[in-house]
N, C-alpha and C positions, 0 to 999 in steps of 0.2 A: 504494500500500500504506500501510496503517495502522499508525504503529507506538506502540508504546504505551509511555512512560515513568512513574515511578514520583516522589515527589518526598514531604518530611516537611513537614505544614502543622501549625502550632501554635495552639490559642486561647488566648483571654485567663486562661484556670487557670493557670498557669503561676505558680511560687510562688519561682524562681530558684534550688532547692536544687542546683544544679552534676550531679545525677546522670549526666542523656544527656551534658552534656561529657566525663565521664568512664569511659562504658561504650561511647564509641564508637570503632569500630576504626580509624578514621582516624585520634581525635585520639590515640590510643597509637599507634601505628605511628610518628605526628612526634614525638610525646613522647620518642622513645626515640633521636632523634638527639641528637650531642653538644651539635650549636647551638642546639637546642628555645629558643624565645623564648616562651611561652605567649599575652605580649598581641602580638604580629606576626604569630607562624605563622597560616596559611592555614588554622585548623580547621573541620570540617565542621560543629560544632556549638558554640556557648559563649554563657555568661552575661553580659552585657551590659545594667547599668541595672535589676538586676534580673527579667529575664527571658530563654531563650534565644532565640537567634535561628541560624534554617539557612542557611550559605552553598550555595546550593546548585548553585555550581560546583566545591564538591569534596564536598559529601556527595553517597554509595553508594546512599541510600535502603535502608538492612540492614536497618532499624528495630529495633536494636537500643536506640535510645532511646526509641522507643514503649513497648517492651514493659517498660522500667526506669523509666518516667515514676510516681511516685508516684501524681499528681494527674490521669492521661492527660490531661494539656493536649497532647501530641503525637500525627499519626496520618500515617498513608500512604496517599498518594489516588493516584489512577491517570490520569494527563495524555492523551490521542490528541492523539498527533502527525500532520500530513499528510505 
């Protein structure tokens, strides 16, 4: 069986205005812990050097930063797994 996962791929538009870091449900959900570290925590999404970049061991693929991306440097492509 085929299964199909989801994942957020970004191009080079990307202009580092911090939006998808912060419209995304993971990195509020840590944010809202007492210890939130913002440069440690494991967020699913953050600006780094100028541009975001997805961890995508903890992002959902919700695409809630696709659809916030200014610039859509951000999209959602569809992986087939075996």
């Amino acid at each position: 069986m085929v299964k199909e996962n989801k994942k957020i791929v970004q191009s080079d538009k990307c202009t580092g205005c911090g939006i998808c870091d912060s419209v995304c449900p993971i990195n509020t959900k840590l944010a809202k812990k007492d210890d939130f570290d913002h440069d440690t925590a494991k967020l699913a999404i953050r600006v780094r050097n100028g541009s975001a970049m997805v961890n995508e061991d903890t992002c959902i693929a919700c695409g809630s930063c696709v659809r916030s991306c200014p610039v859509e440097s951000l999209s959602i492509v569809v992986v087939a797994e075996a």
